[in-house]
C-alpha positions as CSV (number, residue, x, y, z in Angstrom):
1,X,0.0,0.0,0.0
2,X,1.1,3.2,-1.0
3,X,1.4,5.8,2.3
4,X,-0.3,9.1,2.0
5,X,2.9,11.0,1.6
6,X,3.8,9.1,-1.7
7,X,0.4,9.1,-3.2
8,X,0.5,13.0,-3.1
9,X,3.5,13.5,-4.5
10,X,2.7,11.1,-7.2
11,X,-0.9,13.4,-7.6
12,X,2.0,16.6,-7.5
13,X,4.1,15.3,-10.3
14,X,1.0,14.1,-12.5
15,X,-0.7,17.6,-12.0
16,X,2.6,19.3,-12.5
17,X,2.9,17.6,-15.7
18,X,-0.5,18.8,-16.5
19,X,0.2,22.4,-16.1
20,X,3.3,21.7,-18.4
21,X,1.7,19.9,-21.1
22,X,-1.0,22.7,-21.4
23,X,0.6,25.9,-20.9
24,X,4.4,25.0,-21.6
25,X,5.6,26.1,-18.3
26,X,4.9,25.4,-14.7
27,X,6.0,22.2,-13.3
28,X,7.4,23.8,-10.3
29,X,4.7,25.9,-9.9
30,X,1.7,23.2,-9.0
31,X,4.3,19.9,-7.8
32,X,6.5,21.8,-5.0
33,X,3.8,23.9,-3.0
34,X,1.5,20.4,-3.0
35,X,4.1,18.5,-1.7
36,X,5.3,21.1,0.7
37,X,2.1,20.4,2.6
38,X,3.1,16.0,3.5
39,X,7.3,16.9,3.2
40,X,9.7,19.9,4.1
41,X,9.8,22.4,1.4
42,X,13.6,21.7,0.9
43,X,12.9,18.2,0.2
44,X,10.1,18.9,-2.5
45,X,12.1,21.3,-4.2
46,X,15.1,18.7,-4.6
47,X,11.9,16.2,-6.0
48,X,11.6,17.9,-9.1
49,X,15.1,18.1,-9.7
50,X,15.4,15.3,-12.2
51,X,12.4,16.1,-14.1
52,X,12.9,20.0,-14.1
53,X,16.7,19.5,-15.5
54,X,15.6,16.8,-18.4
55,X,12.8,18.5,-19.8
56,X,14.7,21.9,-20.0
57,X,17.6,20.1,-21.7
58,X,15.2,18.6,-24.4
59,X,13.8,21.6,-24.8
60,X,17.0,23.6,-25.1
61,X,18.3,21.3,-28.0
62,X,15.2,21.0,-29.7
63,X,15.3,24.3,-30.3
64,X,18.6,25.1,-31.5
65,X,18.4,28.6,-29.8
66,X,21.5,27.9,-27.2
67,X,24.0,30.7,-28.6
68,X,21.8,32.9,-29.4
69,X,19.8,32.5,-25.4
70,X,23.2,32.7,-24.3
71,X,24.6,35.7,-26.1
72,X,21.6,37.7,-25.4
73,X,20.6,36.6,-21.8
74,X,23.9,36.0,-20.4
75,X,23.3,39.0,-17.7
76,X,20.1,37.6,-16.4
77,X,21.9,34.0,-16.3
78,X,25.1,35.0,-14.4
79,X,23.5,37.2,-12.0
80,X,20.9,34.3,-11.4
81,X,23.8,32.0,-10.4
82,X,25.1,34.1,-8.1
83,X,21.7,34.9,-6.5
84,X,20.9,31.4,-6.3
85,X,23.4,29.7,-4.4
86,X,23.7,32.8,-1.7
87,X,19.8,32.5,-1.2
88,X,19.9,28.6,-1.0
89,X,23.1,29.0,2.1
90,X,21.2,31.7,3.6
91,X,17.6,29.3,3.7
92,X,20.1,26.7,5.7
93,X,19.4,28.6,9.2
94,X,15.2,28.7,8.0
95,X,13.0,26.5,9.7
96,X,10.4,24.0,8.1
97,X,8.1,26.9,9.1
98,X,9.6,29.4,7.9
99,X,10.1,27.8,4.5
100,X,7.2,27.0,4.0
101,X,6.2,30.9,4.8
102,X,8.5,31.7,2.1
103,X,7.1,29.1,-1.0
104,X,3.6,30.6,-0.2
105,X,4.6,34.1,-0.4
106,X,6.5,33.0,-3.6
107,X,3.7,31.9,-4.7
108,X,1.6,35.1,-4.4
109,X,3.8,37.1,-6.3
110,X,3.9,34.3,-9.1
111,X,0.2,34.5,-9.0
112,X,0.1,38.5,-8.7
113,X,2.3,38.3,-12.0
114,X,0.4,35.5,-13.9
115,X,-2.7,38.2,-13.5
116,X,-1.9,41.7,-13.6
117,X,0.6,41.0,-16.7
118,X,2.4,44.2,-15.6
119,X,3.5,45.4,-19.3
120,X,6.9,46.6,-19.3
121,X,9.1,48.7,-22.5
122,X,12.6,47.6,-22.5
123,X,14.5,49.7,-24.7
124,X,17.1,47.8,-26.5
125,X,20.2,50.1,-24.4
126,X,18.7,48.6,-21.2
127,X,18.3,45.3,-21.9
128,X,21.6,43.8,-20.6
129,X,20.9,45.9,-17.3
130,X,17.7,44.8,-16.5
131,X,18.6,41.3,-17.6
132,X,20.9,41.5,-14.8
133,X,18.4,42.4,-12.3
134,X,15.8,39.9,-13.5
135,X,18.3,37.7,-12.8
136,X,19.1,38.6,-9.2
137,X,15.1,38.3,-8.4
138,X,14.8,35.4,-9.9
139,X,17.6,33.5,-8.9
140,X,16.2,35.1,-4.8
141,X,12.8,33.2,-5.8
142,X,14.5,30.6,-7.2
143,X,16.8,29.8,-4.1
144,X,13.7,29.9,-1.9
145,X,10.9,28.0,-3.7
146,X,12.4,27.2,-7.1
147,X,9.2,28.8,-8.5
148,X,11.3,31.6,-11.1
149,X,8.9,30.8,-13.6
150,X,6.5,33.9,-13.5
151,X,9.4,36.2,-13.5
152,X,11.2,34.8,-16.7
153,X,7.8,34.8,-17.9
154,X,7.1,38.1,-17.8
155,X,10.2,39.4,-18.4
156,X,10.9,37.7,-21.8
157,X,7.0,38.6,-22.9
158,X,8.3,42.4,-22.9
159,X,10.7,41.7,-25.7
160,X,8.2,40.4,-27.3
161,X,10.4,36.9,-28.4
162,X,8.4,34.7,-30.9
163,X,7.3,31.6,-30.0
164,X,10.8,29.4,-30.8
165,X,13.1,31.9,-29.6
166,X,10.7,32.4,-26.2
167,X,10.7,28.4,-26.0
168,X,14.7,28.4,-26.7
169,X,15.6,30.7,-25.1
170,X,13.3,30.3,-21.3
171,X,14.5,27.0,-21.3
172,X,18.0,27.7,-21.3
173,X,17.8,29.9,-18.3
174,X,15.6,27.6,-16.5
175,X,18.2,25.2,-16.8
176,X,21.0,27.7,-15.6
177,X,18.5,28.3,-12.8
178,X,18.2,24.7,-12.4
179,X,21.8,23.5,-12.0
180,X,22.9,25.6,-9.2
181,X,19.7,25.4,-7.1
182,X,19.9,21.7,-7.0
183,X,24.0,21.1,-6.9
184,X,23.9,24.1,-3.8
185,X,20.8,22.5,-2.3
186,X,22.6,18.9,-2.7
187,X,26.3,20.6,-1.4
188,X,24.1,22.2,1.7
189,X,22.9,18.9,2.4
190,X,19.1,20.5,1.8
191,X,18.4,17.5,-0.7
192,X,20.8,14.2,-0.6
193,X,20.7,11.0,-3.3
194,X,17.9,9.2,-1.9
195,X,16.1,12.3,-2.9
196,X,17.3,12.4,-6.6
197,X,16.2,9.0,-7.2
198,X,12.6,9.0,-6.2
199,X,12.9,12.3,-8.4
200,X,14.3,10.3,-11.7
201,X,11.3,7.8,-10.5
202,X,9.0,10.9,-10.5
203,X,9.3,11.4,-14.4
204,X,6.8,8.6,-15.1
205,X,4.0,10.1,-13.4
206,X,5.1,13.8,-14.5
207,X,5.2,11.7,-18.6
208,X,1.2,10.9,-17.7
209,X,0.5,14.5,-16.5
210,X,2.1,15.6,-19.9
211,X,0.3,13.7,-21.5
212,X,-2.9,14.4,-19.8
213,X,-1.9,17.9,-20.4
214,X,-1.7,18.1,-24.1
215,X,-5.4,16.6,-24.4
216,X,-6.5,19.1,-22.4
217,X,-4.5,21.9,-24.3
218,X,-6.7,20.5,-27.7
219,X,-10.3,20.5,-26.0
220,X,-10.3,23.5,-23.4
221,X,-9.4,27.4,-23.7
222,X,-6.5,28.6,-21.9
223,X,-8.1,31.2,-19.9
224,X,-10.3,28.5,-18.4
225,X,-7.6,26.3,-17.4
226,X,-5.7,29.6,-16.4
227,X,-8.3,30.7,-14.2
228,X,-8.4,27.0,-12.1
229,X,-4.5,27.0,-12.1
230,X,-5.5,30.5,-10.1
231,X,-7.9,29.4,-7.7
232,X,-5.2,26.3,-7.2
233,X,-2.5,28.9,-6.0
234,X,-4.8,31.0,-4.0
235,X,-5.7,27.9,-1.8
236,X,-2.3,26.5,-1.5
237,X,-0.6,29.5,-0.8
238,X,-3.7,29.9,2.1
239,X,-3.1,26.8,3.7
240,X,1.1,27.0,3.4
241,X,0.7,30.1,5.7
242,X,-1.9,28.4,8.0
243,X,0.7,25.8,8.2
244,X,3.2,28.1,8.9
245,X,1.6,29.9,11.8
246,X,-0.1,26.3,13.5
């Protein structure tokens, strides 16, 4: 018999998957804060590792965009590094608590992005500057909750990319993001091995949630799947800070 613990993370990954195969992005988004409520933050964070890396690096080379991600983005990328690994050493002295705190008010400013769409104008002469600055946010989000996502998201929108070169080029920074988060959290001792290989073993149900996803993607609108993904991260990010404060 499966414990209650595993079948939720197993319902994370699908659903996680799901979000992925419908809107392209957002694996971290629905897995981490569901499985924050049966494990420690830390420990669901290092759970998607294995899936977040792989399907970033598919991406990436499917879409033969890596120089030109790099040579454009490499601002946001570096400063995201850096950002990353001091947030994930200074989270070692947070408590389960505390962290958990943290992903739900992560969450809320992913969900206050996802809705309000703020439109920014980057003019070309400012790009590499506020790449830079992206990237310190994001890799601060990042080293907290993993959930960079709605950043990147909206950042890359206001350069208006087209669809391969968005594709391209957001999963080549979520794979910079991705690499120092989990070698950090693995060098901190915030995730070990045992905790990567249930996360290689998580990329079968994540494959059915992709699946699931891609159905959906053909038969429902967007904005209706959109405004349930909402709802989702209103609730969760409710009962991460009840957690928090019980």
């Amino acid at each position: 018999m499966l414990s209650t613990t595993a079948i939720v993370c197993i319902v994370a990954f699908i659903l996680g998957g799901l979000i992925k195969g419908t809107l392209g992005v957002g694996l971290p988004l629905l897995a981490v804060p569901l499985m924050s409520l049966v494990v420690p933050s830390p420990t669901a964070i290092g759970l998607v590792a294995v899936p977040v890396v792989l399907s970033n690096i598919w991406q990436m080379v499917d879409s033969r965009k890596i120089i030109i991600g790099w040579t454009r983005f490499w601002p946001l990328i570096c400063t995201q590094l850096i950002s990353t690994v001091l947030t994930v050493r200074f989270t070692l002295s947070l408590s389960v608590k505390e962290m958990n705190l943290m992903v739900a008010f992560s969450m809320l400013l992913a969900l206050v992005l996802m809705v309000f769409k703020p439109s920014l104008k980057i003019s070309p002469r400012r790009e590499k500057t506020t790449s830079a600055a992206v990237g310190l946010l994001s890799g601060l989000l990042g080293g907290i909750s993993s959930l960079t996502g709605p950043v990147i998201i909206t950042y890359l929108m206001a350069l208006k990319l087209d669809r391969e070169e968005f594709v391209g080029c957001i999963s080549i920074i979520y794979l910079a993001s991705a690499l120092p988060l989990y070698s950090a959290m693995l060098f901190y001792g915030k995730i070990n091995m045992l905790d990567l290989s249930f996360s290689a073993a998580a990329l079968i149900p994540m494959a059915i949630g992709l699946t699931l996803g891609k159905l959906i993607r053909e038969r429902i609108s967007e904005k209706a799947f959109r405004t349930v993904l909402y709802v989702y991260l209103v609730i969760m990010s409710g009962i991460l800070i009840i957690k928090s404060y019980n």
